[in-house]
C-alpha positions in Angstrom: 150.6 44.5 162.9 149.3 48.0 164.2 150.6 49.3 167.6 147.8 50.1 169.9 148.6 52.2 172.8 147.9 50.5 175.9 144.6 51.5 177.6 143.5 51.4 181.4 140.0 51.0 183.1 139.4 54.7 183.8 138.0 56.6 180.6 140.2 57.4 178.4 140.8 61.2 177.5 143.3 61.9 174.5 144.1 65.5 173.7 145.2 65.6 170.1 147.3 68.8 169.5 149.5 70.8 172.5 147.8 74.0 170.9 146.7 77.1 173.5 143.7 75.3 174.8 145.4 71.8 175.3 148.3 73.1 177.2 145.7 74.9 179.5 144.2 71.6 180.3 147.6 70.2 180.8 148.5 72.9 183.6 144.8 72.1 185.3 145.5 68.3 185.2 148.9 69.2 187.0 146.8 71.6 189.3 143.9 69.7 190.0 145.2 65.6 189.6 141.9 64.0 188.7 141.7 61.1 189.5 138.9 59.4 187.5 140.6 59.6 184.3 143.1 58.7 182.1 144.9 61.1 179.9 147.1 60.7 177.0 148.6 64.4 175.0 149.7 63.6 171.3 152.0 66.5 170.1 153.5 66.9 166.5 156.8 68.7 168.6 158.3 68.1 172.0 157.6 72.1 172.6 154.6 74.4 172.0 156.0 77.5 169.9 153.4 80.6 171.1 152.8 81.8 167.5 152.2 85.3 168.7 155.8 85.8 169.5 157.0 84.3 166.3 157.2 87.9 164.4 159.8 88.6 167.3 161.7 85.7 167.0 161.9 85.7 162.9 162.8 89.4 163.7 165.7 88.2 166.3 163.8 89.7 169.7 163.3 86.6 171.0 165.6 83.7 171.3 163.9 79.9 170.7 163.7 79.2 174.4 161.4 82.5 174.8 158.8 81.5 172.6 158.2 77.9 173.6 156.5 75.6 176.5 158.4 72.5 177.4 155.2 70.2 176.4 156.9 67.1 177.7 158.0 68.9 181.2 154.7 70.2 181.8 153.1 66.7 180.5 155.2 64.9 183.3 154.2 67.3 185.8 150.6 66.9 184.6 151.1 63.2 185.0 149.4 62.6 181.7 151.0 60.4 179.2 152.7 62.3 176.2 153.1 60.7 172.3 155.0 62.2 170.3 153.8 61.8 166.4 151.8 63.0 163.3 147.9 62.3 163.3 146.9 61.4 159.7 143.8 59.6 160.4 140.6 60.0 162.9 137.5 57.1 162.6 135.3 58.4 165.3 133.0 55.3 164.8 136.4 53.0 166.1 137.5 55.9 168.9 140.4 55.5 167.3 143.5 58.4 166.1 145.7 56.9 163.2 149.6 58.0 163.4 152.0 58.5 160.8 154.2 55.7 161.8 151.7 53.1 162.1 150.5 53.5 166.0 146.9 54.1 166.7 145.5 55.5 169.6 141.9 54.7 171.3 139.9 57.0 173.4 136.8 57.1 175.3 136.7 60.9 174.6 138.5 63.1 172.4 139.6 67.0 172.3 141.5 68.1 168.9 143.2 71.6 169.2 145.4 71.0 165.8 145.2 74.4 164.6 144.8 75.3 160.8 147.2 75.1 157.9 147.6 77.8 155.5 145.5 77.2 152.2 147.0 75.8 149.2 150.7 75.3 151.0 150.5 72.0 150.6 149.9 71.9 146.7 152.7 71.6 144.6 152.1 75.2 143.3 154.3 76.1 146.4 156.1 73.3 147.2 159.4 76.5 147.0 157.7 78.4 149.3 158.4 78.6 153.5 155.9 78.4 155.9 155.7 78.6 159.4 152.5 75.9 160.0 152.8 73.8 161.8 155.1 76.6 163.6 157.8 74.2 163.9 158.8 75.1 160.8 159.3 79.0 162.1 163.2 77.6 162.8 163.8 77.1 159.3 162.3 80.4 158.1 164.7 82.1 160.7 167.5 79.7 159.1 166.5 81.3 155.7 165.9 84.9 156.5 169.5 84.7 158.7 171.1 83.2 155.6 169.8 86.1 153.5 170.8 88.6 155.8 174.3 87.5 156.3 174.8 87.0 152.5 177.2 89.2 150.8 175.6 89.9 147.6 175.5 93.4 146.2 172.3 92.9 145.0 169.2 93.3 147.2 167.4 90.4 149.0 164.0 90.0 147.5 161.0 88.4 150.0 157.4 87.9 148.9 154.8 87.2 151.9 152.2 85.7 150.3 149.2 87.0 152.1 148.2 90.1 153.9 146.2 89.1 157.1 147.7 89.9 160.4 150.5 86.6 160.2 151.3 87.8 156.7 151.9 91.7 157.5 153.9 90.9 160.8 156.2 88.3 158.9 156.7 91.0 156.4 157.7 93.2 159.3 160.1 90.9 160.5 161.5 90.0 157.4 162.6 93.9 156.5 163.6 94.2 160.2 165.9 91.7 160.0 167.5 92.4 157.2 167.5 96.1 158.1 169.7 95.7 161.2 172.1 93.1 159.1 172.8 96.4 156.8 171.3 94.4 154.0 169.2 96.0 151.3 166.4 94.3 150.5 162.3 94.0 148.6 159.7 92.6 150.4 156.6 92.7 149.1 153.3 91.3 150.5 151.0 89.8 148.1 147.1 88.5 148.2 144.1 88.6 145.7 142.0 90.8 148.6 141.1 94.3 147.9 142.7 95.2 151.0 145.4 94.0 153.7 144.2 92.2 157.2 140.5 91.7 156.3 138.3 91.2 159.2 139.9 94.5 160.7 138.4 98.4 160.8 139.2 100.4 158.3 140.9 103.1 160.5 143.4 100.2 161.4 143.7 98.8 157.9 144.4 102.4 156.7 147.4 103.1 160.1 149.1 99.8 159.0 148.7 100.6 155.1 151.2 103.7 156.6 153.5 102.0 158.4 154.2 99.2 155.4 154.8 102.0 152.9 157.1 104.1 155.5 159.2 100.9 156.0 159.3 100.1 151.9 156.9 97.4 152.2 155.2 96.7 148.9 151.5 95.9 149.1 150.2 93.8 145.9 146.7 93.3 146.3 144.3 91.7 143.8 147.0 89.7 143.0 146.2 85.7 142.8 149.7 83.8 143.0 149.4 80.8 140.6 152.7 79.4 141.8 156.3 79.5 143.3 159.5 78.4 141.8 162.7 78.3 143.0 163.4 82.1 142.2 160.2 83.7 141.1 156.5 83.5 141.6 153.8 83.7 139.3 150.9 85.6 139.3 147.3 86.1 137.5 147.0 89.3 136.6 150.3 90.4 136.2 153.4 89.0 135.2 156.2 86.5 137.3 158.5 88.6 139.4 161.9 87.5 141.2 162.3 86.2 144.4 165.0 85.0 146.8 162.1 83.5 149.6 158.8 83.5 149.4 156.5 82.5 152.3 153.3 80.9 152.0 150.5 82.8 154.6 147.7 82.1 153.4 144.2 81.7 155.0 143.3 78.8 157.2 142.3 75.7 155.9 141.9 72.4 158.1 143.9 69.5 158.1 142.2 67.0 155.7 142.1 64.4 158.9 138.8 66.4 160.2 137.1 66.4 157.0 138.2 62.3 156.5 136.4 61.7 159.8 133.0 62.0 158.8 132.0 64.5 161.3 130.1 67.4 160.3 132.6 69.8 158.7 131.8 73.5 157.5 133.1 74.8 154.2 136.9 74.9 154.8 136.9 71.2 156.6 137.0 72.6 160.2 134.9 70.3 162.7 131.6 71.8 163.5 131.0 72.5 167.1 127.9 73.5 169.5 128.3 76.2 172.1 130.1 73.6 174.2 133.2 73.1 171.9 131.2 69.3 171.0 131.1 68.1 167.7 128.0 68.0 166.6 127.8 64.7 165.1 129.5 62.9 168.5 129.2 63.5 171.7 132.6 62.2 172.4 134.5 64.2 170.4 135.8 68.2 171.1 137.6 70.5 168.9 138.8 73.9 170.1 141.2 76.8 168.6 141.4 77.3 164.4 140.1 73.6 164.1 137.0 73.7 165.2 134.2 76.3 164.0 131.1 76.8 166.2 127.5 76.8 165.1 126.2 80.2 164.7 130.0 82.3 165.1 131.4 81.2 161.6 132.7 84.4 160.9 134.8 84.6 164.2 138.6 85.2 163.5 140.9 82.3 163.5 142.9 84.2 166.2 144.8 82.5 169.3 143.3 84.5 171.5 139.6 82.3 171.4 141.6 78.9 171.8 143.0 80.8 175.0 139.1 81.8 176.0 137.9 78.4 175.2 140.7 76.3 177.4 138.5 77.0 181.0 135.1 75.9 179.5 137.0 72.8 177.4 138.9 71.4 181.1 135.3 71.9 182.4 133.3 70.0 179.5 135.7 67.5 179.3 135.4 66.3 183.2 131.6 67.0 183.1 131.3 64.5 179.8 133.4 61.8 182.1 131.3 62.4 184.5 127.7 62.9 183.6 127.3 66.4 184.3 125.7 69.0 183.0 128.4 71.0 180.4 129.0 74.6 180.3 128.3 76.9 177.0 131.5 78.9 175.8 130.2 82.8 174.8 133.0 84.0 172.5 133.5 87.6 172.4 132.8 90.0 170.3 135.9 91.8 169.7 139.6 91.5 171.4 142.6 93.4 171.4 144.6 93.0 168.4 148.5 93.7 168.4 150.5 93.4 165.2 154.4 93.3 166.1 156.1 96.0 163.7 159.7 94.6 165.0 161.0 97.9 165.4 160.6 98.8 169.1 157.2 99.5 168.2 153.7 97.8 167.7 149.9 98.5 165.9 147.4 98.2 168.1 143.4 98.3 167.7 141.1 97.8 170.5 137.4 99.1 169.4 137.8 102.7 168.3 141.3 102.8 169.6 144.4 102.8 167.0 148.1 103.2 168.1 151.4 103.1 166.7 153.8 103.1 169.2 156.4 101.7 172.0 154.1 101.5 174.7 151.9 99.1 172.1 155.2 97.1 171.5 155.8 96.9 175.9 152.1 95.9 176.7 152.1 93.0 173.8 155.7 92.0 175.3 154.3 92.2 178.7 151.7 89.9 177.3 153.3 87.1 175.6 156.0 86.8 178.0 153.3 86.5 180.6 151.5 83.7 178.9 155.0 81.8 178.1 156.1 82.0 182.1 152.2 80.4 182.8 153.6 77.7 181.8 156.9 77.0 182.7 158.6 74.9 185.8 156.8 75.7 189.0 154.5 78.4 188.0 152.4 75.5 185.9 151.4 74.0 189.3 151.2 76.3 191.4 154.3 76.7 193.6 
């Protein structure tokens, strides 16, 4: 027999995902205690892990409690009901989510902010390979790259990262820093069938950060396809295998197959396509915001944190407006945003528009930042006292 979750008479609002956007909404519900509602968060993890400060933490800046929002804490305070699970099913015709244990969960109206997973990390090809989506998993690649570092082995530790957009290069960064201060030599070598590293990015920033990888003996690979990873090498078309003690799997986004399972309108790589109001649009009752969802008209925006963060005021407001009957608000992305690579050194890149840095105060402004969006949310400061 399936376990449905109880349901009340108010509409019910379930908020699949505690991604940037979703844990917005959950301070606003703690702030602003609507009454005409009833909400219901389903989280993969009992914490949110702020994926911009995972460089620092694979690097050993940052401690676990630095990176993360206490999603059941800030749930409680929300007074919204928090399920803790794996969504591996969505039939928006039922209103129903399907959980990995067997539990299903209606709605009345539902907001996804899942993310993305990396492409192909869940084909056997690199079923040896670490990754760090969903970023829960970011505490076993410390585990790994701690294990490496403390290893006593005369020969050098060999890392592959296997992709070179901005998660890829900063993991990379990590990985040599860590290793670096353990007094452990070591190969790391970033690999991805693009002509260049971080696509998407200017050229005057591609070029600074090209610098930067070859002053700290980063190998860049490029044009390189990886056909698969095995225990202690990966293979690659063109080329030849090579040896490796951990590779990890950054690939582009891809959606989780759930979204494409739906129904929905979906674009190319299975991401939920959305009007200018975050709405699917094939349902009215349905919202997807952050990597998972891919508006009409702005496909080629970045899948970056920083629009699920932009989105989360104009999502609280569509949601309530939807429940009740009012007229929604359009989301405007931007065209361009500040872009801060962590180098895990003391220092950071930066590009903003024709501006390109290297330096410390680039590593104290991104600090400034992430630590600033992590205390949002915690204890008192997430409503309001």
């Amino acid at each position: 027999m399936i376990d449905v979750i109880a349901v009340s008479a108010r509409p019910r609002l379930l908020l699949v995902g505690a991604g940037h956007a979703h844990i917005e909404v959950l301070r606003r519900f703690a702030l602003e205690r609507p009454l005409d509602v009833d909400p219901t968060v389903l989280t993969l993890e009992p914490h949110h892990i702020y994926s911009a400060m995972v460089p620092g933490y694979l690097a050993g800046q940052y401690g676990l409690e630095e990176i993360r929002v206490d999603v059941l804490r800030l749930a409680e305070r929300a007074g919204v009901r928090c399920v803790i699970g794996r969504a591996i099913g969505f039939d928006p015709r039922a209103r129903a989510v399907a959980l990995e244990d067997g539990r299903v969960l209606g709605y009345d109206l539902v907001s996804f902010n899942i993310g993305s997973l990396a492409a192909g990390a869940e084909h056997a090809e690199a079923i040896h390979a670490e990754r760090i989506k969903p970023l829960g998993r970011a505490t076993r690649l410390r585990e790994r790259l701690t294990a490496l570092a403390a290893s006593r082995s005369p020969d050098a530790a060999r890392i592959v990262v296997i992709g070179a957009g901005a998660g890829g290069v900063e993991v990379a960064f990590a990985a040599a820093a860590l290793l670096d201060r353990a007094g452990r030599s070591r190969e790391v070598s970033l690999v991805d069938r693009a002509r260049c590293i971080l696509p998407g990015h200017g050229s005057g920033f591609r070029r600074r950060a090209e610098r930067v990888l070859a002053s700290r003996g980063i190998h860049c690979r490029l044009e390189v396809g990886v056909t698969a990873v095995e225990s202690d090498r990966v293979l690659t078309d063109p080329g030849g295998p090579f040896a490796c003690d951990l590779a990890i799997w950054l690939t582009g986004p891809e959606a989780a197959p759930l979204l494409a399972g739906s129904g929905l309108p979906t674009e190319p790589r299975g991401f939920l396509s959305t009007d200018e109001t975050l709405r699917s649009t094939g349902d009215e009752r349905v919202f997807a915001v952050g990597d998972c969802g891919t508006m009409i008209g702005h496909e080629t925006l970045a899948k970056s944190g920083v629009y699920a963060v932009r989105e989360a005021p104009v999502l609280w407001r569509n949601l309530l407006a939807t429940i009740r009957g009012q007229r929604l608000t359009a989301y405007r992305p931007q065209r361009g945003f500040l872009s801060i690579l962590n180098t895990c050194d003391g220092r950071a890149l930066l590009h903003y528009k024709a501006l390109v840095s290297w330096s410390r105060w680039a590593w104290r402004l991104k600090d400034r930042i992430d630590r600033g969006f992590v205390r949002r949310y915690e204890g008192d400061r997430a409503i309001g006292r």
